[in-house]
N, CA, C and O atoms as a DFTB+ gen file, in Angstrom:
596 C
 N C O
     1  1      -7.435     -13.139     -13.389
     2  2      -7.443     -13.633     -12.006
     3  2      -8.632     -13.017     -11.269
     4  3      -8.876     -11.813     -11.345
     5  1      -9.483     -14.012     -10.438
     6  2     -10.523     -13.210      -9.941
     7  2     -10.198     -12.028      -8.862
     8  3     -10.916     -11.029      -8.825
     9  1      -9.031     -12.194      -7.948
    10  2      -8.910     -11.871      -7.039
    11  2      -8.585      -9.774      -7.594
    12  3      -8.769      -8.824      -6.833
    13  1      -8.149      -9.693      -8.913
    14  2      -7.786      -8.626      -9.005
    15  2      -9.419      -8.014      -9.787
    16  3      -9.257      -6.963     -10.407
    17  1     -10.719      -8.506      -9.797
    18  2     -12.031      -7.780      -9.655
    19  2     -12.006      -7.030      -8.438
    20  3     -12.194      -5.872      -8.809
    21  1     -11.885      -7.036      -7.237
    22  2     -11.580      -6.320      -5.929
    23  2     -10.360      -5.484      -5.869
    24  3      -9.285      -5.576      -6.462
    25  1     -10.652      -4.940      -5.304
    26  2      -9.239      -3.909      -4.511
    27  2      -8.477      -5.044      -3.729
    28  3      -8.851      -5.927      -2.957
    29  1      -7.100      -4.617      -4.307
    30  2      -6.400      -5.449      -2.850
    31  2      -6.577      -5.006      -1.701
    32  3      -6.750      -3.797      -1.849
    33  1      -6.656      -5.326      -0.360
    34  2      -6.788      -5.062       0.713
    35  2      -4.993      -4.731       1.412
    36  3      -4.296      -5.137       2.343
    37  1      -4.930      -4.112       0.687
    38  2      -3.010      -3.510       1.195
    39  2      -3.116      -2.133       0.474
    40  3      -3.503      -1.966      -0.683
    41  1      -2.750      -1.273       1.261
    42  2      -2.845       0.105       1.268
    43  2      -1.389       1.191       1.642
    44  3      -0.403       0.523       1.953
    45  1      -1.198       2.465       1.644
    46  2       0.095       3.426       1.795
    47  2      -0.678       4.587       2.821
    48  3      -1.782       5.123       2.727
    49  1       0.206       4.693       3.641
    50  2      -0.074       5.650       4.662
    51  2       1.524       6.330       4.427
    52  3       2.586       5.754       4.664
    53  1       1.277       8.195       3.712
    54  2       2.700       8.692       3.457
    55  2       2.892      10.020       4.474
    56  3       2.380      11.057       4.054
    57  1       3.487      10.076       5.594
    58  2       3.439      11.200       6.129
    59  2       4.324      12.364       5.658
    60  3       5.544      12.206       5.637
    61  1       3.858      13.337       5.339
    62  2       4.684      14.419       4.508
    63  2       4.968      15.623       5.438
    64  3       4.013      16.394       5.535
    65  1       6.288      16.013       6.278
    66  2       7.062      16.947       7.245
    67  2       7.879      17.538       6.377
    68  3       8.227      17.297       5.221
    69  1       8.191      18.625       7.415
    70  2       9.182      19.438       6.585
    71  2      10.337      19.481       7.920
    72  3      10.060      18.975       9.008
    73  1      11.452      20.059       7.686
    74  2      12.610      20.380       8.646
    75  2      12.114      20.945       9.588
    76  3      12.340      20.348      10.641
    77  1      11.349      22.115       9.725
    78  2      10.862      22.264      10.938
    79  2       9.700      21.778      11.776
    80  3       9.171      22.330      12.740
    81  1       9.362      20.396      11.084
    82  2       8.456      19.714      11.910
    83  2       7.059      20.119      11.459
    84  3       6.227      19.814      12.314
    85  1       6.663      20.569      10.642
    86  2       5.387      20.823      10.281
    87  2       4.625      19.550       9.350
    88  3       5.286      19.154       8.391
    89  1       3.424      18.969       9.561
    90  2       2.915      18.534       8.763
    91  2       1.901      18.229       8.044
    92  3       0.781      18.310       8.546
    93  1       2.029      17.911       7.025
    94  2       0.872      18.056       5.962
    95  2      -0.420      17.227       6.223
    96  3      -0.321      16.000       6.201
    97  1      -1.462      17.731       6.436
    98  2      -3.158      16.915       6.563
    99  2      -3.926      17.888       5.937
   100  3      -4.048      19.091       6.172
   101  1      -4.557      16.970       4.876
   102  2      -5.725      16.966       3.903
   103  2      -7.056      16.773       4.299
   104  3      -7.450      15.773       4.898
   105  1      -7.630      17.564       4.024
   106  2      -9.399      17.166       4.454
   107  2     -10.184      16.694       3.346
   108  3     -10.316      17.433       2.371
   109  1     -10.595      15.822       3.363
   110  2     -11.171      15.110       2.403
   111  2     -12.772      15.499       2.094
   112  3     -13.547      16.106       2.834
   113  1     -13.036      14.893       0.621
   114  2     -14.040      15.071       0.391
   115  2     -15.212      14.457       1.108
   116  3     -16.179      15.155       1.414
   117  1     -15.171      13.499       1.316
   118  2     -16.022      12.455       1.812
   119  2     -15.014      11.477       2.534
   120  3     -14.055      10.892       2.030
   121  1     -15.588      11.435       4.194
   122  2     -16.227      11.956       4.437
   123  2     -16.195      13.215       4.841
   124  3     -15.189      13.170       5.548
   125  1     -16.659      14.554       4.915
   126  2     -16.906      15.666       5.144
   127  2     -15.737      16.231       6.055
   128  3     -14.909      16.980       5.537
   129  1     -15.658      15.944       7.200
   130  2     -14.891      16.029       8.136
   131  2     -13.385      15.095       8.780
   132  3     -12.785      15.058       9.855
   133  1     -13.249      14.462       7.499
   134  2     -12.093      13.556       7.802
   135  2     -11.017      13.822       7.346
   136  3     -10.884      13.544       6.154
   137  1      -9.663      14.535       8.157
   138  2      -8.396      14.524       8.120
   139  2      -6.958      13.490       7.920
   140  3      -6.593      12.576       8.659
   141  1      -6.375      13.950       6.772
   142  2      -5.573      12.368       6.918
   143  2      -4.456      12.834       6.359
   144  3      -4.516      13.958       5.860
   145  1      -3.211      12.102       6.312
   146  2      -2.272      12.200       5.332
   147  2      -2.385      12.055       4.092
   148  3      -3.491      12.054       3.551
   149  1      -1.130      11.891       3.356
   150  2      -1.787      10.857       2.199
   151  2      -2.152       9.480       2.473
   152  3      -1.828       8.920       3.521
   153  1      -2.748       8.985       1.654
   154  2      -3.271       7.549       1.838
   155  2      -3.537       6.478       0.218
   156  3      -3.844       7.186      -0.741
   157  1      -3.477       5.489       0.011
   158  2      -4.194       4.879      -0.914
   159  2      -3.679       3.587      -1.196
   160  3      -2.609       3.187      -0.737
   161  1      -4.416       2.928      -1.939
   162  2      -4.748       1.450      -1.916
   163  2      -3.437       1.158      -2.671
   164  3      -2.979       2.157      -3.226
   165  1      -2.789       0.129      -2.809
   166  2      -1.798      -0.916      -3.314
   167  2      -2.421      -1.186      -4.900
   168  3      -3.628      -1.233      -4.658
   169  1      -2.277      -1.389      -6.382
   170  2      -3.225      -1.945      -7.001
   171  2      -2.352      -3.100      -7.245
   172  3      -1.248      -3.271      -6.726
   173  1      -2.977      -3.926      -8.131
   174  2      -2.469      -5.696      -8.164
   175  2      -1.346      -5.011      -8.563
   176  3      -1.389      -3.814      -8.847
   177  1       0.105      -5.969      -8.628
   178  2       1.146      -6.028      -9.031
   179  2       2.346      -5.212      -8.903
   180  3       3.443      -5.340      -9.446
   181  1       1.594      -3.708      -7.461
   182  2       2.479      -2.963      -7.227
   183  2       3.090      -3.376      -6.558
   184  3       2.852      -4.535      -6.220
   185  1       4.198      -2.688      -5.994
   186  2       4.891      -3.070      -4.446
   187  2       4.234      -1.518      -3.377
   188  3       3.437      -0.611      -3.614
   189  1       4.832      -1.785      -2.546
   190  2       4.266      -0.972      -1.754
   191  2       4.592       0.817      -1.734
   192  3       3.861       1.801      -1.622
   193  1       6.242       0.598      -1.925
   194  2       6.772       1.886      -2.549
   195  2       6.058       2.664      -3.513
   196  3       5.496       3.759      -3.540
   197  1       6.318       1.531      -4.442
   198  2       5.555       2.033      -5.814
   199  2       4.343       2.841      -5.327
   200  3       4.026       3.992      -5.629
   201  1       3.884       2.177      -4.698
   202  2       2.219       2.683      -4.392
   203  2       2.153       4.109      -3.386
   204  3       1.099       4.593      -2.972
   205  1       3.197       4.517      -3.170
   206  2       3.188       5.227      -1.772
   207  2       3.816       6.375      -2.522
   208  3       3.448       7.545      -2.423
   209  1       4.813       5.926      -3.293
   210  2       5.429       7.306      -4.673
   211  2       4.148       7.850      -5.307
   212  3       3.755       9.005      -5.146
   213  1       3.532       6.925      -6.038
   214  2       1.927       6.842      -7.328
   215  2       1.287       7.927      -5.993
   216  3       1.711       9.080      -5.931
   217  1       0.629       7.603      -5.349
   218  2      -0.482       8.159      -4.160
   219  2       0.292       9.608      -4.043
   220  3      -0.113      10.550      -4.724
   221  1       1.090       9.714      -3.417
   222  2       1.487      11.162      -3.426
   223  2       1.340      12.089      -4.385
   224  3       0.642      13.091      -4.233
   225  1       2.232      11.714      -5.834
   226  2       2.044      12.396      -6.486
   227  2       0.505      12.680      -7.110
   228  3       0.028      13.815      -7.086
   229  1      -0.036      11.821      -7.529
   230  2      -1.688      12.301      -7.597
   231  2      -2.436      12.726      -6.330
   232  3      -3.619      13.054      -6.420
   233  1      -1.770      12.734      -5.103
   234  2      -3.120      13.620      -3.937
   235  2      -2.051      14.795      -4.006
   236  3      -2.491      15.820      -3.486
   237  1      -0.890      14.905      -4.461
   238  2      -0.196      16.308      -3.663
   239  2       0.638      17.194      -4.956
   240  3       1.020      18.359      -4.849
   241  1       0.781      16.429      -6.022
   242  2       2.030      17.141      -7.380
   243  2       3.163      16.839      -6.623
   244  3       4.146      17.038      -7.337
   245  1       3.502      16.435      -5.465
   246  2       5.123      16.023      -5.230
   247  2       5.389      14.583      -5.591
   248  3       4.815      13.499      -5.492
   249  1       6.482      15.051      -6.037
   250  2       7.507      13.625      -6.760
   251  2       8.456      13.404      -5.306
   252  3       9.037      14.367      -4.803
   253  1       8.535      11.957      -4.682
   254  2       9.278      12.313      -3.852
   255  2      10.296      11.284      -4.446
   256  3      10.867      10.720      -3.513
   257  1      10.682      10.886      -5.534
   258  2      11.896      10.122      -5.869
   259  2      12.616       9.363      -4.861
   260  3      11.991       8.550      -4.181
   261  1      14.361       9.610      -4.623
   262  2      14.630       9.053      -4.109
   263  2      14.948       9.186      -1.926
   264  3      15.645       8.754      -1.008
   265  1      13.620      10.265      -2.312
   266  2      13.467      10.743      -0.645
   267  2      12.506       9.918       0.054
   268  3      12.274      10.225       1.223
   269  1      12.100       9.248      -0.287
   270  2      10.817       9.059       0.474
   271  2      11.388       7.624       1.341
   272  3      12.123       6.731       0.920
   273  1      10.938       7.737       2.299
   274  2      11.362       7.014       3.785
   275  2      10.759       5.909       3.953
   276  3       9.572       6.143       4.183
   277  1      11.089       4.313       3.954
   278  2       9.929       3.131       4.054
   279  2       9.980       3.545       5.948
   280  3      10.867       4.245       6.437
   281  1       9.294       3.177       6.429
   282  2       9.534       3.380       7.805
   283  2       9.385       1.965       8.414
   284  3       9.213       1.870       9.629
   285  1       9.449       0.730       7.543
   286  2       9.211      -0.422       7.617
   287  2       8.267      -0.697       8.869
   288  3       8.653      -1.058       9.981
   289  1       6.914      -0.451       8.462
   290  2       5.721      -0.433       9.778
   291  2       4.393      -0.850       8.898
   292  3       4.011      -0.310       7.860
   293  1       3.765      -2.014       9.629
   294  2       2.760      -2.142       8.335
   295  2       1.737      -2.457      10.101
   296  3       2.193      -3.199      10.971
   297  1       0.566      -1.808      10.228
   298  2      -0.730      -2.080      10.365
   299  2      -1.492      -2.862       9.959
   300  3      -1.470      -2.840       8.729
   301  1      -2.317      -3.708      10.421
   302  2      -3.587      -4.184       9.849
   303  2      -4.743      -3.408      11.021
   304  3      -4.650      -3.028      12.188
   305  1      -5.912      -3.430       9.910
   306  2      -7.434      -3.230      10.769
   307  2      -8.410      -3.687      10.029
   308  3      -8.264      -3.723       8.808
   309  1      -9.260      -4.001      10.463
   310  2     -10.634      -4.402       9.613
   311  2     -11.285      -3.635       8.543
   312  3     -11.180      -2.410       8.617
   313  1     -11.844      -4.067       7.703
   314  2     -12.550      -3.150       6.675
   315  2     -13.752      -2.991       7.574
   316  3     -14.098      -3.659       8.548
   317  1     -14.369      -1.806       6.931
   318  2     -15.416      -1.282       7.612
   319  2     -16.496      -1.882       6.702
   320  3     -16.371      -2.107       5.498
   321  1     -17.863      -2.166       7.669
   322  2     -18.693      -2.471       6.656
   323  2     -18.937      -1.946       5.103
   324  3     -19.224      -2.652       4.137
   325  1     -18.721      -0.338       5.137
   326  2     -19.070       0.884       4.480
   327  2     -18.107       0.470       3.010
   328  3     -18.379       0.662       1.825
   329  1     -17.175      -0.021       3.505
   330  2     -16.300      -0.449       2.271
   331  2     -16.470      -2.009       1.881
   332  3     -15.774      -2.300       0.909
   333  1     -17.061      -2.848       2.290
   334  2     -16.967      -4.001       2.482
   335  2     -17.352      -4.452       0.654
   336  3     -16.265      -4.825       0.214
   337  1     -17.893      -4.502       0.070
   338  2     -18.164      -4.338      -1.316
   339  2     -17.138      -4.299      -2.222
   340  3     -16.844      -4.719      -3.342
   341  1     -16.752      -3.712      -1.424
   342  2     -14.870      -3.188      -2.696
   343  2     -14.369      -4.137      -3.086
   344  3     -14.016      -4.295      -4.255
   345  1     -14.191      -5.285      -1.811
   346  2     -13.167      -6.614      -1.197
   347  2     -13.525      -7.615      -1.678
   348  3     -14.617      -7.379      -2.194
   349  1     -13.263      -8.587      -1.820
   350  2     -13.525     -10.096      -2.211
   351  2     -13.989     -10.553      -1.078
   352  3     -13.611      -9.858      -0.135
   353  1     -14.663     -11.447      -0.775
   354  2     -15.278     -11.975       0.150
   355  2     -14.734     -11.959       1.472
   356  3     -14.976     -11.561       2.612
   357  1     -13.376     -12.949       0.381
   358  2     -12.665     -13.241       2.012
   359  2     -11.459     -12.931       2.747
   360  3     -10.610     -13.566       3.374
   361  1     -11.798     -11.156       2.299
   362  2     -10.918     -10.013       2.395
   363  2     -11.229      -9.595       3.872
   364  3     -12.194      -8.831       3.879
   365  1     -10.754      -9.831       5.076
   366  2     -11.737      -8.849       6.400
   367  2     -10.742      -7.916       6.868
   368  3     -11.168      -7.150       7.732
   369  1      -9.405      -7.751       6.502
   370  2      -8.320      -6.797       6.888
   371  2      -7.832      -6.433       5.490
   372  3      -7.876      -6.923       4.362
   373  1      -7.202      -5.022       6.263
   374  2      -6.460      -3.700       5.420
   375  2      -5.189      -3.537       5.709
   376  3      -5.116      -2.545       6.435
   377  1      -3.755      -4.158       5.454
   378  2      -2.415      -4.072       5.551
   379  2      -2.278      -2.582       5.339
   380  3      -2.721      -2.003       4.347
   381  1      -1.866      -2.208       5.980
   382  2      -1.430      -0.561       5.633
   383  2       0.312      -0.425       5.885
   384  3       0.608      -0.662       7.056
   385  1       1.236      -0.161       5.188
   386  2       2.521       0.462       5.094
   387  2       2.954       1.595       5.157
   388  3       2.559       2.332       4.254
   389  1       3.688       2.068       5.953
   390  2       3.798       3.260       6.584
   391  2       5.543       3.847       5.754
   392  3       6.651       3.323       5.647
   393  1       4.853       5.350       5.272
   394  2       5.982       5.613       5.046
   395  2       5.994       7.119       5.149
   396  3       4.868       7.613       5.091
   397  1       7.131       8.083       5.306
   398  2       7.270       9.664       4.994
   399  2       8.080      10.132       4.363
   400  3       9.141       9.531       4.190
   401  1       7.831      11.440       3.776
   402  2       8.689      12.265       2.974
   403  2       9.368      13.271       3.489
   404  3       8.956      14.019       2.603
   405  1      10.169      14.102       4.245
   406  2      10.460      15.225       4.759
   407  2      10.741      16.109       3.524
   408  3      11.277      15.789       2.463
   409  1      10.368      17.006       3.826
   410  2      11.216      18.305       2.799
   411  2      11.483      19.377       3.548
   412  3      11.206      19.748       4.689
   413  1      12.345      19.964       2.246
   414  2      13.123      21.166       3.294
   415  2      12.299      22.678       3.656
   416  3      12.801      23.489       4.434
   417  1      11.131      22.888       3.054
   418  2       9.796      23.605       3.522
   419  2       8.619      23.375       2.878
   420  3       8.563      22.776       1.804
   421  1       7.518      23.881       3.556
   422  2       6.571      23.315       2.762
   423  2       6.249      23.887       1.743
   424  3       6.569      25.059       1.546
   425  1       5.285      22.908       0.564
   426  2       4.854      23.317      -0.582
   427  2       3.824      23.288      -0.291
   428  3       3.337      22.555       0.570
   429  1       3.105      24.327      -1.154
   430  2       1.546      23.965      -1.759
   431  2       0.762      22.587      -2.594
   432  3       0.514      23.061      -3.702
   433  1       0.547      21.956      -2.591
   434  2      -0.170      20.638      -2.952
   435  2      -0.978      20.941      -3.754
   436  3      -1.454      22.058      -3.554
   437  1      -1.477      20.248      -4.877
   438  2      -1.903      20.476      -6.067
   439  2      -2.809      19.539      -5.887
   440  3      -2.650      18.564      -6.622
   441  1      -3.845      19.486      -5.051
   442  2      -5.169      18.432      -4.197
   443  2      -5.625      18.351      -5.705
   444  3      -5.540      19.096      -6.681
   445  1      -6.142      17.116      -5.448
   446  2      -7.283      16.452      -6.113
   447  2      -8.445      16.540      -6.208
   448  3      -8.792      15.374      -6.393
   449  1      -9.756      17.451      -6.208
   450  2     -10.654      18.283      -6.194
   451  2     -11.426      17.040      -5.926
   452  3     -12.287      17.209      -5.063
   453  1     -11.365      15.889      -6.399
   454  2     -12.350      14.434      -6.051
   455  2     -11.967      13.949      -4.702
   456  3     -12.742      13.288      -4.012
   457  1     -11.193      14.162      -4.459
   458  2     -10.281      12.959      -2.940
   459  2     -10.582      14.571      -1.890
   460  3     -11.621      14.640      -1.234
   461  1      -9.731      15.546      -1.868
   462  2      -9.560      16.345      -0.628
   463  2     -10.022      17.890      -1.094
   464  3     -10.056      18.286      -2.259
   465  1     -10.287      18.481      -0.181
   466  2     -11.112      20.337      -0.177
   467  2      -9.983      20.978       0.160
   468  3      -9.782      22.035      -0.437
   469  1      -9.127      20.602       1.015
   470  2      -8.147      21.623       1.933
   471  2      -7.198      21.317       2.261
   472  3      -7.187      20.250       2.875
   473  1      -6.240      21.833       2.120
   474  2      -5.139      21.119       3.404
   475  2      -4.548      22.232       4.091
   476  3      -4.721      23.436       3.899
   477  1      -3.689      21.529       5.075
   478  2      -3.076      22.586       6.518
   479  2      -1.634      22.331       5.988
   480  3      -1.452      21.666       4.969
   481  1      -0.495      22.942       6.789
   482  2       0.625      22.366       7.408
   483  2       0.293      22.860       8.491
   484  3      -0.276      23.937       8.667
   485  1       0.938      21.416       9.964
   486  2       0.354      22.164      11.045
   487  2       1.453      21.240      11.711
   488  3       1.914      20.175      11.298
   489  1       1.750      21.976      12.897
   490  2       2.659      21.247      13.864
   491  2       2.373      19.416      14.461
   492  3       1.369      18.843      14.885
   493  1       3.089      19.189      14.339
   494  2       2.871      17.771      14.932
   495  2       1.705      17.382      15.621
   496  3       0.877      16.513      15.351
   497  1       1.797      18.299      16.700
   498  2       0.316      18.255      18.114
   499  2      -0.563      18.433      17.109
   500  3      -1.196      17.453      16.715
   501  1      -0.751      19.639      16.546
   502  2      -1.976      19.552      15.524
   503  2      -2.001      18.408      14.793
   504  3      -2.536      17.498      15.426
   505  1      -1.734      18.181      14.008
   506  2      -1.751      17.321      12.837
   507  2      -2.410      15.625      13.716
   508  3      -3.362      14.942      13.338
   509  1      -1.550      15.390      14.854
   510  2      -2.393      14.145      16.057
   511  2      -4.231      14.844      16.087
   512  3      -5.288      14.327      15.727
   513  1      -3.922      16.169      16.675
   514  2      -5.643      16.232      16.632
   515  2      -6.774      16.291      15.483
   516  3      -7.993      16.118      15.492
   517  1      -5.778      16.628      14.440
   518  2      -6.961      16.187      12.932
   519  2      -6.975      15.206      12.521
   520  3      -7.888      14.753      11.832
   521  1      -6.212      14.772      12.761
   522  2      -5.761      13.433      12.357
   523  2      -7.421      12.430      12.701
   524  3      -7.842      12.068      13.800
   525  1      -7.914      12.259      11.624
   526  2      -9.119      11.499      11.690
   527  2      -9.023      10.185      12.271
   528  3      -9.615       9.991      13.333
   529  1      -8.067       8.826      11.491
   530  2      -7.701       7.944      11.599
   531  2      -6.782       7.861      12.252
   532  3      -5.799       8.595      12.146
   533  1      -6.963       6.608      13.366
   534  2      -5.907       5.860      14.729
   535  2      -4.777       5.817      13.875
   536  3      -3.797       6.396      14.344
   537  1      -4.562       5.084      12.286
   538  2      -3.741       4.497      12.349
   539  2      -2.842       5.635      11.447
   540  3      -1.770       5.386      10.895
   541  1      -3.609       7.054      11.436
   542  2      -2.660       7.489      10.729
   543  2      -1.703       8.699      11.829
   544  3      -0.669       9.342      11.645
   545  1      -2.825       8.560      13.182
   546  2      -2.265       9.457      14.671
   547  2      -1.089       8.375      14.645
   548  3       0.036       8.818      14.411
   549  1      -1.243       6.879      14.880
   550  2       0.009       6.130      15.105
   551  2       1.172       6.542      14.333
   552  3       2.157       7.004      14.909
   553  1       1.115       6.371      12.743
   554  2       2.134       6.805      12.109
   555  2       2.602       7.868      12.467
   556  3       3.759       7.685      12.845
   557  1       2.293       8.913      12.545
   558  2       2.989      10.581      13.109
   559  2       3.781      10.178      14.238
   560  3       5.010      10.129      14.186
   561  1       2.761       9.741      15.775
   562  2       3.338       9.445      16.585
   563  2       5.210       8.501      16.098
   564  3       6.344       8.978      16.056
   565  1       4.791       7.347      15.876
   566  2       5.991       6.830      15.307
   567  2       6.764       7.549      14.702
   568  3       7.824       7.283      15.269
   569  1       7.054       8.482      13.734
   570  2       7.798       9.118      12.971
   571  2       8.466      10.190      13.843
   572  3       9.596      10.595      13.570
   573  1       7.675      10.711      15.034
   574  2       8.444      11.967      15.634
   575  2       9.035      10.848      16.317
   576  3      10.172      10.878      15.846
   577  1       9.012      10.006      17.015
   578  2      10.086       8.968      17.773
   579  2      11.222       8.695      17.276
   580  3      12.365       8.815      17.716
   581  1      10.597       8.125      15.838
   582  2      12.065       8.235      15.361
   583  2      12.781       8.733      14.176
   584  3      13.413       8.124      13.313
   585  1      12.489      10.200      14.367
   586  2      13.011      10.905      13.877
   587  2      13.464      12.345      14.879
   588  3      12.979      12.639      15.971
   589  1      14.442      13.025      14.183
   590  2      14.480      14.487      15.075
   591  2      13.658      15.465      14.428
   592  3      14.067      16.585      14.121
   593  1      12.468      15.029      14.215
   594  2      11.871      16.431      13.723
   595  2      10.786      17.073      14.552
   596  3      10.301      18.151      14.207
């Protein structure tokens, strides 16, 4: 199928908290200064779960089985020129699905030396101000709403 030469344009946004409200942001390799949750692309034939379980465990060593939270919230935004190459032509948006993991404290993350340099656990407020990407400040925002954490 041609359409699977490109990346699908549907993606996982996974926010990872713990009980006392702390949460996890990664600094990535490239670009230099960009903070995020987990994140990553859909590939052909996944579902979105699938993709949001897969992504974690390769950016972090956590398995989140049968914890992990759909938060049934999907985003769209435009691809950026910078990525535009990836996409099939007549690809111009990025579906993003929103989901989180809570645990009961935090772990250490077993980063991906290619994808991220660092990560924090950091209180909510923090985690909004590193938070590189709108749509991943939205997700947090959303999640402390509705959740008690």
């Amino acid at each position: 199928m041609a359409g699977r030469d490109y990346k699908r344009p549907e993606s996982v946004l996974v926010v990872v908290y713990t009980l006392a409200g702390q949460v996890l942001i990664m600094r990535r390799v490239r670009p230099k200064h960009f903070w995020q949750s987990v994140t990553g692309s859909l590939e052909w034939g996944e579902s979105a779960a699938q993709a949001a379980r897969r992504e974690l465990y390769e950016e972090t060593g956590i398995m989140a089985g049968s914890r992990l939270i759909d938060l049934h919230q999907q985003i769209s935004f435009p691809i950026l020129p910078a990525w535009r190459a990836r996409y099939a032509r007549t690809a111009h948006c990025n579906k993003e699905h929103w989901f989180a993991l809570q645990l009961a404290t935090r772990r250490i993350p077993k980063l991906r030396a290619d994808e991220h340099r660092e990560y924090r656990w950091v209180s909510s407020d923090q985690a909004l101000r590193l938070a590189s990407s709108w749509t991943n400040r939205k997700a947090i925002r959303y999640l402390l709403r509705s959740c008690s954490c």
